[in-house]
TORKOL-4160 file (C-alpha; in steps of 0.2 Angstrom, whole numbers, padded with zeros to 4 digits, m for minus):
65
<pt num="1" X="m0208" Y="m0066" Z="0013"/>
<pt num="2" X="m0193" Y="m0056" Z="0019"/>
<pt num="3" X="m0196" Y="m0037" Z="0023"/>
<pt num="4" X="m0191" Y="m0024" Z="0011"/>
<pt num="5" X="m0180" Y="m0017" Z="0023"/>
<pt num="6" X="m0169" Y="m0034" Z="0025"/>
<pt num="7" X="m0168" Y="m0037" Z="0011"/>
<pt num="8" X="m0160" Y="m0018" Z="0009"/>
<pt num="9" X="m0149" Y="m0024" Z="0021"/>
<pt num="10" X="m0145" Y="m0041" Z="0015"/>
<pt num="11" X="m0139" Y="m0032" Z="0000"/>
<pt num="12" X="m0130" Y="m0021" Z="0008"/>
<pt num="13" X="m0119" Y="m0034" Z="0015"/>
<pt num="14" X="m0115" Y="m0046" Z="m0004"/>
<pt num="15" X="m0113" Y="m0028" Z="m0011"/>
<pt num="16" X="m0101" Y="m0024" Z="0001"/>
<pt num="17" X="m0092" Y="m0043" Z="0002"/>
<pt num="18" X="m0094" Y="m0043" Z="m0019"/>
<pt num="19" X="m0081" Y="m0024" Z="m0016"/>
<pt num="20" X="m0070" Y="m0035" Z="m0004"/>
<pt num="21" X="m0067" Y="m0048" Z="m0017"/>
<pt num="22" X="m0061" Y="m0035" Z="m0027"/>
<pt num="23" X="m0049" Y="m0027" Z="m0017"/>
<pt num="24" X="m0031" Y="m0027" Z="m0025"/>
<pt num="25" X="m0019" Y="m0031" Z="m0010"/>
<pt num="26" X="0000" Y="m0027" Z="m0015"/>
<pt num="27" X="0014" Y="m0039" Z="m0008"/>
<pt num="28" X="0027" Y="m0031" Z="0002"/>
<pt num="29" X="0044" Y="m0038" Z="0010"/>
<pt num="30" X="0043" Y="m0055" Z="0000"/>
<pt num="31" X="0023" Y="m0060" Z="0006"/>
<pt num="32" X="0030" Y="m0055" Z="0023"/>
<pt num="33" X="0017" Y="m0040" Z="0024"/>
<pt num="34" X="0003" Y="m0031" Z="0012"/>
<pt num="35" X="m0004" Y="m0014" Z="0010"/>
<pt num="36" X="m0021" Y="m0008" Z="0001"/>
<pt num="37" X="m0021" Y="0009" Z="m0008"/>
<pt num="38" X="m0033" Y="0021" Z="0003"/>
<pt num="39" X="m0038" Y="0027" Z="m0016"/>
<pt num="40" X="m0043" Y="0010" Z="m0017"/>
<pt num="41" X="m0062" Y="0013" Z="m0024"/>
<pt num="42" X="m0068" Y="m0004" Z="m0019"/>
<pt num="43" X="m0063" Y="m0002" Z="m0002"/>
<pt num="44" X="m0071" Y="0016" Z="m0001"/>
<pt num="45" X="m0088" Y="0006" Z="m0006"/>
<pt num="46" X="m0085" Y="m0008" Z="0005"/>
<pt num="47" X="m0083" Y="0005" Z="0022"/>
<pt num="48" X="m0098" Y="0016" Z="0017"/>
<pt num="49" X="m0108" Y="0001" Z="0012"/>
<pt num="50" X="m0106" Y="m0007" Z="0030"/>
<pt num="51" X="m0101" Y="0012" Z="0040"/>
<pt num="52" X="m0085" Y="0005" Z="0042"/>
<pt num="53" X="m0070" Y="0018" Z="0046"/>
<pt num="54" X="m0058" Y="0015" Z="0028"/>
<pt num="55" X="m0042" Y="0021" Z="0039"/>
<pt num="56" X="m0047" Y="0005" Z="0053"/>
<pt num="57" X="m0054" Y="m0008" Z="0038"/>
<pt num="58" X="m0036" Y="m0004" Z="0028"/>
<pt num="59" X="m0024" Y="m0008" Z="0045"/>
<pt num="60" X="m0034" Y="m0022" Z="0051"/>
<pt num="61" X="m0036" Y="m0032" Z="0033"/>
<pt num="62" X="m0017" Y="m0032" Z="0033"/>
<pt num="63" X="m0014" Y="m0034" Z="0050"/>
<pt num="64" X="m0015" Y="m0052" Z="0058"/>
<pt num="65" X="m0019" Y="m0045" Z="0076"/>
């Protein structure tokens, strides 16, 4: 009963959350701070899957504010 089109996009987004789960995240300055490789393929998929900017999504998962 749900439109094509939502489900395209309910796809989309467990696509896109399946790709975060993914993501390797390298400890830096013992657990102090992170970083995530822009090369990072599962962070490219997860920014074009939601049109996300990867640049913003790599800061912002790392930052707490």
């Amino acid at each position: 009963g749900v439109k094509e089109s939502h489900q395209m996009t309910i796809f989309r987004i467990i696509a896109a959350i399946l790709h975060l789960g993914n993501l390797e995240i390298q400890a830096e300055r013992d657990g102090e701070a992170c970083s995530i490789s822009s090369e990072d393929e599962h962070l490219s998929n997860f920014c074009s899957l939601l049109g996300v900017e990867l640049s913003q999504m790599q800061h912002w998962l790392c930052h707490r504010k």
